[in-house]
C-alpha positions as CSV (number, residue, x, y, z in Angstrom):
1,X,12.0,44.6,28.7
2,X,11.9,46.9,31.4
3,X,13.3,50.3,32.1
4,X,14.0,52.3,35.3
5,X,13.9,55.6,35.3
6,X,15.0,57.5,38.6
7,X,13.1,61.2,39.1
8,X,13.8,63.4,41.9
9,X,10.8,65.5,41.7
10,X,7.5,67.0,43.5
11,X,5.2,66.4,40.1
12,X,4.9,63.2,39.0
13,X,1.7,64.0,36.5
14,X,4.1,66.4,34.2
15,X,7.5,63.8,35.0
16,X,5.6,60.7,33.8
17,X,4.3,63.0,30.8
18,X,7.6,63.5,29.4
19,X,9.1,59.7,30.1
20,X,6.1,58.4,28.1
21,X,6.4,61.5,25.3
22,X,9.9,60.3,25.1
23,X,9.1,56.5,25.2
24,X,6.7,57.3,22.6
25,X,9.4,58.3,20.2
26,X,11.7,55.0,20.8
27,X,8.8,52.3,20.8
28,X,5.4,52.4,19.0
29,X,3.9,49.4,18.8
30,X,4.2,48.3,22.8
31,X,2.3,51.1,25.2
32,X,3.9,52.0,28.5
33,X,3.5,50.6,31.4
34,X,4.5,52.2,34.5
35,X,5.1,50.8,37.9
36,X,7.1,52.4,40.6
37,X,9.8,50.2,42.6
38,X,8.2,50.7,45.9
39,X,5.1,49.1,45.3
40,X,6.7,46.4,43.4
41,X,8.2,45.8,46.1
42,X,5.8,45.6,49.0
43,X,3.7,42.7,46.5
44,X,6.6,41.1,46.7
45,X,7.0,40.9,50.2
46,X,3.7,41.1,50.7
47,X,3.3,37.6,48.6
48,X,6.7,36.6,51.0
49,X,4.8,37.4,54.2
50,X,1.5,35.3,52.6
51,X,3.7,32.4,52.3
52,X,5.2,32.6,55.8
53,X,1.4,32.5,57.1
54,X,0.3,29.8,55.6
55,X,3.6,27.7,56.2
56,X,3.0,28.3,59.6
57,X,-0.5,28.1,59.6
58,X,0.0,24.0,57.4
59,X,3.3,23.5,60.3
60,X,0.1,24.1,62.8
61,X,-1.9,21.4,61.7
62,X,0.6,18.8,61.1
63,X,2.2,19.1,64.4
64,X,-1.5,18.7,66.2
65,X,-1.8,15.6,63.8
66,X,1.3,14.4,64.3
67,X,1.1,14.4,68.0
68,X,-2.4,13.0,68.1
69,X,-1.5,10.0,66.0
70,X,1.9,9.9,68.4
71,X,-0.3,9.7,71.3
72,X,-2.6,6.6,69.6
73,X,0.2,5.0,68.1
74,X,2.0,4.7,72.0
75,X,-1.2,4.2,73.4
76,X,-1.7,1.2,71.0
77,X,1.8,0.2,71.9
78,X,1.0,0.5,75.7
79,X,-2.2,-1.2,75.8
80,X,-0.3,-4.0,73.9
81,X,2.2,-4.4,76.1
82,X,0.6,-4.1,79.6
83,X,1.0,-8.1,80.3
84,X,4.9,-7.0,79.8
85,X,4.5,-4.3,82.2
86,X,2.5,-5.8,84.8
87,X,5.2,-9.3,84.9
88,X,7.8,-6.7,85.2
89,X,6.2,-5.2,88.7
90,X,5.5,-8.8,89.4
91,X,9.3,-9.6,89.5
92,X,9.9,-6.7,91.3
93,X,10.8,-3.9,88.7
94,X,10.2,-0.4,89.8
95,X,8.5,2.7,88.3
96,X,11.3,4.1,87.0
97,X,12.9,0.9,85.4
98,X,9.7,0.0,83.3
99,X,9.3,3.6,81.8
100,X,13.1,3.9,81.0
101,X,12.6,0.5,79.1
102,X,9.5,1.5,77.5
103,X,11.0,4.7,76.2
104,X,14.3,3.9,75.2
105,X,12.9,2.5,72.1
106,X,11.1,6.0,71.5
107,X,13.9,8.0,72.4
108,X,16.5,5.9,69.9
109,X,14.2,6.5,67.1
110,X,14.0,10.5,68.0
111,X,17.9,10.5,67.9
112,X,17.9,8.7,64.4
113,X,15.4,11.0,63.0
114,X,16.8,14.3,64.7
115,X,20.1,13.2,62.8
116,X,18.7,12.0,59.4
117,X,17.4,15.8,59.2
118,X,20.0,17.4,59.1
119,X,20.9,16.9,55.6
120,X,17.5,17.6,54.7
121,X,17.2,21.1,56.8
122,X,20.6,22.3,55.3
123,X,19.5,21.5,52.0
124,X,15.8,22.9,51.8
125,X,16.6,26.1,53.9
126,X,19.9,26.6,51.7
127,X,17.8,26.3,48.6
128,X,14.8,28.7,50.3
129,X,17.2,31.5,52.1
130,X,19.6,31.8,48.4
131,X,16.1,33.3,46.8
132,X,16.4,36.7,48.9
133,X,19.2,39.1,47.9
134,X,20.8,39.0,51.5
135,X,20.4,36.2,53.3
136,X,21.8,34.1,55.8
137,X,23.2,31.1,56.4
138,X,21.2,28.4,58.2
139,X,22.5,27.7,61.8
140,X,22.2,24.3,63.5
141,X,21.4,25.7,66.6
142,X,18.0,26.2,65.2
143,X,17.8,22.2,64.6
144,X,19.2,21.2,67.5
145,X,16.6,23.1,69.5
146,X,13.6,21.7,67.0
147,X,15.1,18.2,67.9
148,X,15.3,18.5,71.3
149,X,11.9,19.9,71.7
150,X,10.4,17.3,69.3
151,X,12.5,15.2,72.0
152,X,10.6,16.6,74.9
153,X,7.1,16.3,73.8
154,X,7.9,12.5,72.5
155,X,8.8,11.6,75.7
156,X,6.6,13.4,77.5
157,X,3.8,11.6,75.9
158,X,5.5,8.0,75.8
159,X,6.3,8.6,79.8
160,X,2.9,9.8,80.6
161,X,0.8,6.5,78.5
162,X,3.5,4.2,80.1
163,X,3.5,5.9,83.9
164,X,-0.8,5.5,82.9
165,X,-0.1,1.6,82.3
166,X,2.7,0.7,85.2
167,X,0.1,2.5,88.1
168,X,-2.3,-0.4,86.6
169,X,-2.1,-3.1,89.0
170,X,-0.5,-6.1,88.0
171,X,-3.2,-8.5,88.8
172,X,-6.0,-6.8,87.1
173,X,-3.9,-6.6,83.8
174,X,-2.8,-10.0,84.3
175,X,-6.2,-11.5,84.8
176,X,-7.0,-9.9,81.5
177,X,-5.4,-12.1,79.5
């Protein structure tokens, strides 16, 4: 068990004397410890700002891993599909038509995983934010924008692989095969 005992005074030597005389009395087989509510505190949000770090510091690492097996996965995808690309400039198709059909599949899948999320964010951050003693409620905003950037460097890197492959001339790539 624990007991808090407020003191408002300048000696703390000849204060914690007295508590412990006094617990002394009440309990004999336990000794008492003593910790004051400040420090208690700062571990505690000490440990809280430790765990921010490193979940920042592991959100680091798999976003650079993520995005470089996004970049081999559509360069893969790319490379595979060059004979595609290079009939389509053949018939005519221009710059812009090949890389909106080349990323529409990419962005479909960003839209379906941006809104399978959701559900997930609400939960976990719900579940996180309800330790604290005041805490807010999780806005969406916040996943909206964490979508749309995930968004932006998808296509980015779909757009720049697939503007890479339709500068390729058509003949070379279909000589290839």
């Amino acid at each position: 068990y624990n007991m808090i005992v407020k003191a408002n005074t300048n000696n703390w030597i000849s204060t914690l004397d007295k508590i412990e005389s006094a617990y002394d009395k009440v309990e004999t087989e336990k000794p008492m410890d003593v910790s004051f509510l400040d420090k208690t505190l700062d571990n505690l949000y000490q440990q809280d700002r430790n765990a921010g770090v490193l979940t920042a510091t592991l959100t680091a690492i798999s976003i650079i891993l993520a995005i470089s097996g996004l970049i081999g996965m559509v360069s893969l995808i790319t490379f595979s599909r060059k004979k595609e690309i290079g009939i389509r400039k053949v018939f005519g198709a221009t710059l812009m038509s090949i890389l909106k059909v080349v990323s529409k599949e990419y962005f479909v899948m960003m839209i379906i995983a941006g809104i399978t999320a959701i559900p997930a964010y609400l939960y976990i951050s719900n579940k996180w934010l309800d330790s604290f003693a005041y805490h807010i409620a999780p806005d969406l905003w916040v996943l909206a924008l964490c979508t749309l950037l995930s968004l932006i460097v998808i296509l980015s890197v779909v757009l720049l692989q697939s503007l890479k492959a339709a500068k390729e001339s058509p003949i070379h790539v279909l000589k290839e095969e």
